[in-house]
Every structure is written in C-alpha cells, then in structure tokens.
N, C-alpha and C positions, 0 to 999 in steps of 0.2 A: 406525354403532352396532355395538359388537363384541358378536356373538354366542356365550354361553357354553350349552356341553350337560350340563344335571347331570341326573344319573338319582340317581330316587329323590324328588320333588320332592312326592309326595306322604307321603313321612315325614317323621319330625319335625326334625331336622337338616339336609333337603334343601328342607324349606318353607322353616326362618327363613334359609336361606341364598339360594334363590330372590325372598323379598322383599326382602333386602339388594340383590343385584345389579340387581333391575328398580329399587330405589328410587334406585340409583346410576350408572343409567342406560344398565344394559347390558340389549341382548336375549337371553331365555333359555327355551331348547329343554327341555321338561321330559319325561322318559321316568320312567314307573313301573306295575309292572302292579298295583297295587292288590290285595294279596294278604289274604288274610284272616287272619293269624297273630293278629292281635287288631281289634278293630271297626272294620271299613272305614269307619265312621259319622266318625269321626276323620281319616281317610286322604281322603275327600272333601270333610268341609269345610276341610281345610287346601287343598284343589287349589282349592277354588270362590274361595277370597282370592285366589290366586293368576291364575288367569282372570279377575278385573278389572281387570285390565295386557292394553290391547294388543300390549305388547312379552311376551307370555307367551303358547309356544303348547305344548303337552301332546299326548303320543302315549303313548296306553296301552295298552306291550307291554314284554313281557316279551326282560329283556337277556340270557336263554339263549339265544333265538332271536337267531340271529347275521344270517337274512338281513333280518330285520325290521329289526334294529339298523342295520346297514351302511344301509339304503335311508334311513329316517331320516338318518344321519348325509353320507350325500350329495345329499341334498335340502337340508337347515338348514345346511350348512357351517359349522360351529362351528370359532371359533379355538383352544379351549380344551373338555377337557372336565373335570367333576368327578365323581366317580364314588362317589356316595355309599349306592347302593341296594344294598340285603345284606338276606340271611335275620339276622337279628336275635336274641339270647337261647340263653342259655350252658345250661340246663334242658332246651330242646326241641331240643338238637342231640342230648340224649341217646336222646332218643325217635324224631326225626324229622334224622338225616346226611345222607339222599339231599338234602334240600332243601338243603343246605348245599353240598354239592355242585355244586348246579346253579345254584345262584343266587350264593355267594360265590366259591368256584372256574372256573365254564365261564364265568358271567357276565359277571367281574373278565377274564377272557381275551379276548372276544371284543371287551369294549373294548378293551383293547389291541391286538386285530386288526385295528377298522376304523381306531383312531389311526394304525398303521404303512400300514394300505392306501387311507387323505386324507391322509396326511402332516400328521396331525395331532400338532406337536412336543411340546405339555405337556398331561399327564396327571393330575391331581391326586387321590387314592382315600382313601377310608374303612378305616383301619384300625384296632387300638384296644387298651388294654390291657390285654387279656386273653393276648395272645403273650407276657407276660411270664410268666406260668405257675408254675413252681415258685422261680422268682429269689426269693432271700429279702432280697438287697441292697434297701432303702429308704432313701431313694427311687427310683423306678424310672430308669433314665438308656439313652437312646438307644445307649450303650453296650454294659449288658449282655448276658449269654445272653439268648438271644430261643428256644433251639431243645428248648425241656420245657414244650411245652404240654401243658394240664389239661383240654381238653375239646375236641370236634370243630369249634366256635366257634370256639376261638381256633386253633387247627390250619389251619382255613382264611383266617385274617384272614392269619399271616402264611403261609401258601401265595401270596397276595396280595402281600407285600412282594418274595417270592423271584420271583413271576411280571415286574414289576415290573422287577427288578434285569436280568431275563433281555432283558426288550424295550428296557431303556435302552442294553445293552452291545451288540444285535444291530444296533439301529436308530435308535439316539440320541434316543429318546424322553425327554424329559425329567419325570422322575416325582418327585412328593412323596407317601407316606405317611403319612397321619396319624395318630398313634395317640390317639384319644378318650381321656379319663379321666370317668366318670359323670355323664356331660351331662344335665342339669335344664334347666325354662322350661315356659312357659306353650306349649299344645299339645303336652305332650310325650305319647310312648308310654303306656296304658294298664297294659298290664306292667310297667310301671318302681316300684322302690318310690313313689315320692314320691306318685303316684297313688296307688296300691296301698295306701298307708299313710293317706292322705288320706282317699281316700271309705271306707276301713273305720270310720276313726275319725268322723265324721260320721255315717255309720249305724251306730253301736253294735256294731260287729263285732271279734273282735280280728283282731290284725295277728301274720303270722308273721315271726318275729325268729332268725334262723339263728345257728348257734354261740353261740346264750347272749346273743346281742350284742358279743360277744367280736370284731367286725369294725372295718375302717376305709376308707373313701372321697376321693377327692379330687375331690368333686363338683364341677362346670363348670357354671356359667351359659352357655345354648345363645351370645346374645348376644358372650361370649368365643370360644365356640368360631368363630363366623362371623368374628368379627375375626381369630382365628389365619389361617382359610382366605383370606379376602382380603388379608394380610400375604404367602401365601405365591403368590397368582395374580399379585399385584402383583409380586414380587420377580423381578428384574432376569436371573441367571441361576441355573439350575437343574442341576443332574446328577440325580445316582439320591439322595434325600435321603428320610430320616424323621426328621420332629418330634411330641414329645410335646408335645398340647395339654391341658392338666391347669389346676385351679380355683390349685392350689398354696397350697391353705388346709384340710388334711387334718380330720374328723372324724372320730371316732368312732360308730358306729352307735345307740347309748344316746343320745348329746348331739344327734343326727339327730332321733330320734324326740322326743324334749324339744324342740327349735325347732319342729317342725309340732305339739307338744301346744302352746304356747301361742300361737303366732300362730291356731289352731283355737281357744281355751282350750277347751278338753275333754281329758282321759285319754284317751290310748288303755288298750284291754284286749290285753296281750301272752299271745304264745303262746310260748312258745320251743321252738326245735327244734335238733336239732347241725346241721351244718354239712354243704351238699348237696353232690354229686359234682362237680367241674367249677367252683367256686366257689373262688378267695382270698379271704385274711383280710384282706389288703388292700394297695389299689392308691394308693402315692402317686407323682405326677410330679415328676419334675427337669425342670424348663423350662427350665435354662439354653441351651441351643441354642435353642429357640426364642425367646428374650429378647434372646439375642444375636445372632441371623443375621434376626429378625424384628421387633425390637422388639415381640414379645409380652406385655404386661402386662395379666393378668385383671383387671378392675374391679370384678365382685360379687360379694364375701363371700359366704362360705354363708349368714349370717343373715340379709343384707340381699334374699339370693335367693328361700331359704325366705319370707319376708314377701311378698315382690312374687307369688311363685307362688298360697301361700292366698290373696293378694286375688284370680288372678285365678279361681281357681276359685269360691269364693264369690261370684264375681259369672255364673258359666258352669253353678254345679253341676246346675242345671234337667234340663240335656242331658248333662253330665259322669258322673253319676250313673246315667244310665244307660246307659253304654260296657259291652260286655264286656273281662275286664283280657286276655285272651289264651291262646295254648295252650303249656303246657307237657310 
C-alpha cells in the first residue's frame, strides 16, 4: 500500500483529496495544525470523516516546525508528498504577513528539506492564481508574467514556485505547482464567497459585492480540482512543472450571485463596495497544458456545481449556519 503525506488534510482541498486517495486505496499520512483563521468546528469535522479509514493517520503539527515535521516524515515514510496546507485569504495577508510568512514560506521550505533529507523524489504543492497579479493577458496561461503580485498572498504562493525550482535544480526533486483557480464544493471554507453569499442570503443579511460587481471568476468544482492532482501524482515523469487547474467555464460575479439566488430562490440584499486591496478583476485559466500533458477535463459546470453545493447545504445548514466565516 503506497503511502502518501499531505498536509493540510484538515482544510478543504486537502479533505476532498485525502478521501480520494484512501478511497483509492492508498495510505495517507495527514498533517495539519488546525489553525483558527476561520471555525475550527469545520476543520474538525472534515478530519473526524477522515479518521474512519484505518488507512488514515493525522498528526497535528504545525509544518514551520521543521523538527516535528522531519520526525513524522521518517517514521510514515511517504513515497510522495502533497503539500497542500497554507495560510489562506488575499484580505488577512494584509493585516496578518507574518502568518504568511511562516506558514506559506518557512512551511513550503522545510517540506522541501525533509523531501531532499528521505529522499523523498516528488513533491506535489499548493499554489494558486493569484501570482498572476497584475497580468492583464486572459486568459491566464502558465506562460505569462508571474513576477507583479498584488498582495502578500500571492507574493508567497509564488515565493513557493521559485523555492520549488531552487530544490528541483539542487537535488532533482521532482516538483509540480499547482496553481488553484476558485475552488467551490461541499465542505468548503467558511470565508469563501459561496458560503459567504449563502448563509447571508438565508438569513436575510446583504452580501458585500466588490467593484460594483464588476468582477469575474473561473470557479473549480473541488472534485475537478482532485482529479487535476491525481492526473498529476499518477504522471509517469516529472521535472520542475506548473499547471493551471481552472473550472474553464468563466462567470461573471452578477450571474454568480443569480445562480445561488435561485437554486436558494430568495433575493439576496446587495451592498456594493469598490474593489479591495490585493484583489483582481479577474482570474481566468488556460488549461491547455494541463489537458494536454494531463488529460485534465473539468466535469462540473458552474451551474450544475452551484446546484449540488445549495443542496448540500440545505441539507447541513442546522450546523453550517452556525460557522464563524473567518478573519480578515
């Protein structure tokens, strides 16, 4: 049974990816410190699914701490690690850098140091589009500038990519980056709009609408996004690679709010505000490389995504409802 190590298994990305692999039959080493940037109440009960796999065992520490890490990772010998656990949200880097710091930057390191120090040869990490930054080319293409980011968030995501390129060329570490485009699904982040937008409009609250509405998204069913990640653990040979995992079915921010008004049917009550520090107008992905060196093809439409999400909150909102959404 091959053992894979993802950190971060208690966030929302690193759950639906840890049920993938134990359901697929692999055993998987979960590390995450459980931080509270938004309701641990979330962060736990994605771990307790998880804990109903004996092939599922969790160590909750923190992946700054490098000696804590390395002991973990030479006790569970992971053939693979995936490296998905990061300070989180483009808002609170403006207020809170150090975290960003220590947990995107030293964190993202010290994986890399115990992969070169077990000869651990592939690396797979969390990265995301927001390093695209000021690029006004659309759609976004693994090609362009990568090097005018727009917030300390994305500063560190690809600090990430270059850390990355440093330990593949040193130590033939074989590394993929992935860069996220607004990944949605059931269990997701509290902070994320879809939530956000959700339980306001269920409790009669407005919802705030940046730039007017004047934005756009290439929102990812999480589902997709596991498939990218398992297309890319499966793939045969690796160098120093980043792929854009993107929904590749672009909305609008207005036609957003319009599919959760009516799979809700109720109005929301909008607020609008300009357009926050640290934020694009909008992120669309080019998946060609990824389609092509991956066979990456998303399956859920935004509409058909937005739908399956309000059912499963309507069927959760008991305990949903009362999450805190997080700190900005």
């Amino acid at each position: 049974m091959k053992t894979i190590l993802v950190t971060g298994t208690a966030g929302f990305i690193g759950f639906h990816l840890a049920k993938r692999l134990l359901n697929d039959g692999y055993r998987v080493v979960g590390v995450d410190s459980i931080t509270d940037y938004y309701d641990i109440r979330m962060k736990i009960r994605r771990n307790k699914i998880l804990l109903e796999s004996q092939n599922y065992k969790f160590y909750k520490t923190n992946i700054a701490d490098y000696k804590a890490l390395d002991k973990i990772v030479k006790k569970e010998k992971p053939e693979v690690i995936i490296h998905l656990a990061a300070q989180a949200g483009v808002r609170y880097s403006l207020t809170n850098p150090w975290a960003y710091a220590e947990a995107n930057y030293l964190g993202t390191m010290n994986i890399f140091e115990t992969a070169k120090n077990n000869k651990i040869k592939r690396v797979l990490y969390a990265s995301s589009s927001s390093v695209y930054g000021k690029n006004t080319i659309s759609p976004f293409s693994e090609d362009h500038r990568v090097d005018q980011p727009i917030s300390i968030y994305a500063a560190s995501k690809r600090a990430n990519e270059l850390l990355a390129h440093s330990y593949h060329h040193l130590y033939g570490i074989e590394t993929a980056g992935m860069r996220f485009f607004t990944v949605y699904g059931d269990y997701n982040r509290p902070d994320l709009a879809l939530f956000k937008f959700t339980k306001s409009i269920l409790l009669g609250k407005p919802i705030d609408v940046y730039n007017n509405g004047e934005m756009g998204r290439d929102f990812t069913y999480v589902s997709d996004i596991v498939d990218g990640i398992i297309a890319i653990l499966n793939k045969k040979d690796l160098n120093y690679e980043i792929y854009n995992l993107g929904g590749d079915n672009p909305i609008s921010l207005m036609n957003f709010i319009k599919l959760i008004e009516t799979n809700l049917n109720k109005k929301a009550k909008l607020k609008m505000l300009p357009m926050q520090p640290g934020d694009v107008k909008e992120n669309f992905a080019d998946v060609t490389k990824a389609r092509r060196e991956l066979g990456f093809d998303p399956k859920i439409k935004i509409d058909k995504g937005v739908a399956l999400y309000i059912d499963w909150f309507n069927k959760n909102k008991s305990w949903l409802l009362k999450l805190k959404e997080g700190k900005q």
